[in-house]
Structures are given as C-alpha cells and as structure tokens.
N, C-alpha and C positions, 0 to 999 in steps of 0.2 A: 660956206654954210657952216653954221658951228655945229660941231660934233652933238647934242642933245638933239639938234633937228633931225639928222641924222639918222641917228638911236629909235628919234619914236617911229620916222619913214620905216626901216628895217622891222621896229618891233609891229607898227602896223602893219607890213606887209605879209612879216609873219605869222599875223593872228589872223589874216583873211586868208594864208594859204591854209592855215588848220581848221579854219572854218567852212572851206572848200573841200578841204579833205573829209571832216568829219561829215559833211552835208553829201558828198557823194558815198560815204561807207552808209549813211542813212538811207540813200535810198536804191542801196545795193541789198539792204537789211529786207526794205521796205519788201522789194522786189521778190526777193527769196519768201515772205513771208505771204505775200501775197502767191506765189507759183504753188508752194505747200498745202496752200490754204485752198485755191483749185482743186492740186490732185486729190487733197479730201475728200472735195465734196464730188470729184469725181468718181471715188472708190467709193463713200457714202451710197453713192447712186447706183454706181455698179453691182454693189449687195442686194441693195434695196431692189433692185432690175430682176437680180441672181434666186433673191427671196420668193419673189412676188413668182417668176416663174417656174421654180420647185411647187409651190402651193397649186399653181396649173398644173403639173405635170401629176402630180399624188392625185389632184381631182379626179383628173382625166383616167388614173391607172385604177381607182375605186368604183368610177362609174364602168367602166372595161370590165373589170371582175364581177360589179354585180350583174351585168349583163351576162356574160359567160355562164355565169351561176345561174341565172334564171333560164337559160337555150338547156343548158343539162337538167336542169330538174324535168323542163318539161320533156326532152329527151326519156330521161329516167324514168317517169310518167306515161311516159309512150307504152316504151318496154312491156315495163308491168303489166300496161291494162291488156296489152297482145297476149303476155305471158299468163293473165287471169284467165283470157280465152282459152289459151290453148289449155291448160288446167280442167275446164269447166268442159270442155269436150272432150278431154281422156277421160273424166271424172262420170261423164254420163257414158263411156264407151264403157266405162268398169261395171257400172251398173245394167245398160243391156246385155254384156255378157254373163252376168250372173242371172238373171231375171232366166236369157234365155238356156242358162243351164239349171236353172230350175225345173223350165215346165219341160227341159228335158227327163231331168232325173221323174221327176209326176209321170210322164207318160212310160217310161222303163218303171217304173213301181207298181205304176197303177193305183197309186197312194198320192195322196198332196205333201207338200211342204210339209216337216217338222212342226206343229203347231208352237210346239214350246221355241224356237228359233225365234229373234227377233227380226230378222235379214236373212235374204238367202244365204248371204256367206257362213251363216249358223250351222245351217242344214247341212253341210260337208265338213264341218268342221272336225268331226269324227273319223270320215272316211279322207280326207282329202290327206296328200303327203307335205312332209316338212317342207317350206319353204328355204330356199336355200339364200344364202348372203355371198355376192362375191365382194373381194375386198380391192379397190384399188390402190 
C-alpha cells in the first residue's frame, strides 16, 4: 500500500478519534449542564416552597395574636364592668352612711341639717377630724 494511503487511513482515523473524543467531552458538558440546571430549579422550588410557607406561618402568627387580643380585651372588659360594680356599691355604702349620720346628728341636735351644706358631708365638715393619708 503506498505510503499516502497510509497517511490519510492514520489521518482519518485520527480525526474520528478527536471527533469521538470531542463528542463524548460534549455530552459530558451536556450532562453537567443539564444536572446544574435541575438542582436550580430544584433550589428555585425549594425557596419558592420555603417563601410560600413563611407567608403561612406570619398568617397564621397575626391571626393568633389578633385573637389573643380580642380574649384580653374582652377579658379586660369583664374586669372593669365587675370593678364598676363593686365601685357603685361602696359608692352608695358612702352615701348611706353619711345620710345615716345625718339624721343621726338631726336627732342629737334637734336641729336639721346645715341648710347652707350642699351634702351631708358639709354638715361635719367643721366638726369632723383631719383625715389622715397612710403612705405605702
């Protein structure tokens, strides 16, 4: 076989081995770029997964507190209107005691009430002693 035949046999063979080579680094490329391109859109989706259920969770921890918030007020509400009560009957206790230390002083006098007095608590306000303050 003359040597030119030769030459192109080797040089064709060598251009299919770099064609085999370069076509296998191609779809080693491919491969890698495609795996990459997965875990993207897997981490893509993971955030998006990660996002979506934060936005549940802050929901869920607003509608919790405004609840909370709403049990205490009414709570709070409770209180009060108990604490109005009891207010409203020491409030009239102060007042039948004064009444009845009125028509007591009346019948020790034998006189009425201080006309010029707005309240019984007027009428003693002369005679009655300092009130004292404790401090705690």
């Amino acid at each position: 076989m003359p040597e030119e035949v030769r030459a192109a046999k080797r040089i064709n063979a060598e251009g299919e081995r770099i064609i085999e080579k370069a076509q296998e680094e191609a779809e080693r490329i491919v491969a890698k770029a495609q795996e990459q391109a997965a875990f993207l859109i897997d981490e893509r989706g993971l955030t998006q997964a990660a996002e979506a259920q934060s936005r549940d969770i802050i929901a869920e921890a607003h509608s919790d507190a405004d609840e909370i918030r709403g049990g205490a007020d009414e709570y709070a509400v409770s209180v009060l209107v108990g604490l109005e009560g009891d207010v409203e009957k020491t409030l009239q206790s102060i007042k039948n005691g004064i009444a009845l230390l009125d028509e007591r002083r009346s019948s020790l006098d034998g006189a009425g009430p201080d006309p010029d007095a707005t309240d019984g608590a007027a009428a003693w306000a002369d005679e009655a002693p300092e009130p004292t303050t404790s401090r705690r």
